[in-house]
N, C-alpha and C positions, 0 to 999 in steps of 0.2 A: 503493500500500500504506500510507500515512498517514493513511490514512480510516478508523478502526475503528467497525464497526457492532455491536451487540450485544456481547456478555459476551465475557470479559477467556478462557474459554477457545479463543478464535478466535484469538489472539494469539502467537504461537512466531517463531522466528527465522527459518523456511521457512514463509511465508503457503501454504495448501495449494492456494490456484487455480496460483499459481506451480509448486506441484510437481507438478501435475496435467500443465499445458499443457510443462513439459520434456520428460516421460515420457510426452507423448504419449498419456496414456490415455484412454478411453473412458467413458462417463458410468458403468458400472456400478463401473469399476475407481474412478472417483473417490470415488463413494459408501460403496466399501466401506473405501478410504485415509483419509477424514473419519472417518467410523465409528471405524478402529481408532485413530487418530490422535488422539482426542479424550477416547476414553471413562473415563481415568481422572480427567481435569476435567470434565467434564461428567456425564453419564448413565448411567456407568458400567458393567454387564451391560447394560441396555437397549441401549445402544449397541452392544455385541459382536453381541447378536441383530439389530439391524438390518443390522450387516455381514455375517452369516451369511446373512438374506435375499436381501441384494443380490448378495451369491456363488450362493445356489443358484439365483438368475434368470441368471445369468451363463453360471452351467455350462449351466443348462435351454439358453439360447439359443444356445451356444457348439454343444451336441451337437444341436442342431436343423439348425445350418450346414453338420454333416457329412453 
């Protein structure tokens, strides 16, 4: 985690691969945690809709499994 690559808002006290892989989540779960996680340093609404994206492919695929 000493390695920073790109812009200063990838930078937080909980690196988010770290928070990903505790909580065990799944790639859309991680996507949509980066999203919310970031979007007032970075991209701001843009970033909310991309979490909102990767939710409703989630849901899509979640109610497919049932």
């Amino acid at each position: 985690n000493s390695t920073q690559v790109a812009g200063n808002h990838y930078r937080s006290e909980i690196q988010h691969w770290d928070y990903v892989i505790a909580n065990d989540l799944g790639y859309f779960e991680g996507q949509i945690t980066k999203y919310v996680t970031r979007w007032r340093k970075k991209n701001g609404l843009q970033d909310l809709y991309k979490a909102r994206h990767f939710l409703q492919k989630l849901i899509e695929v979640t109610e497919a499994e049932q």
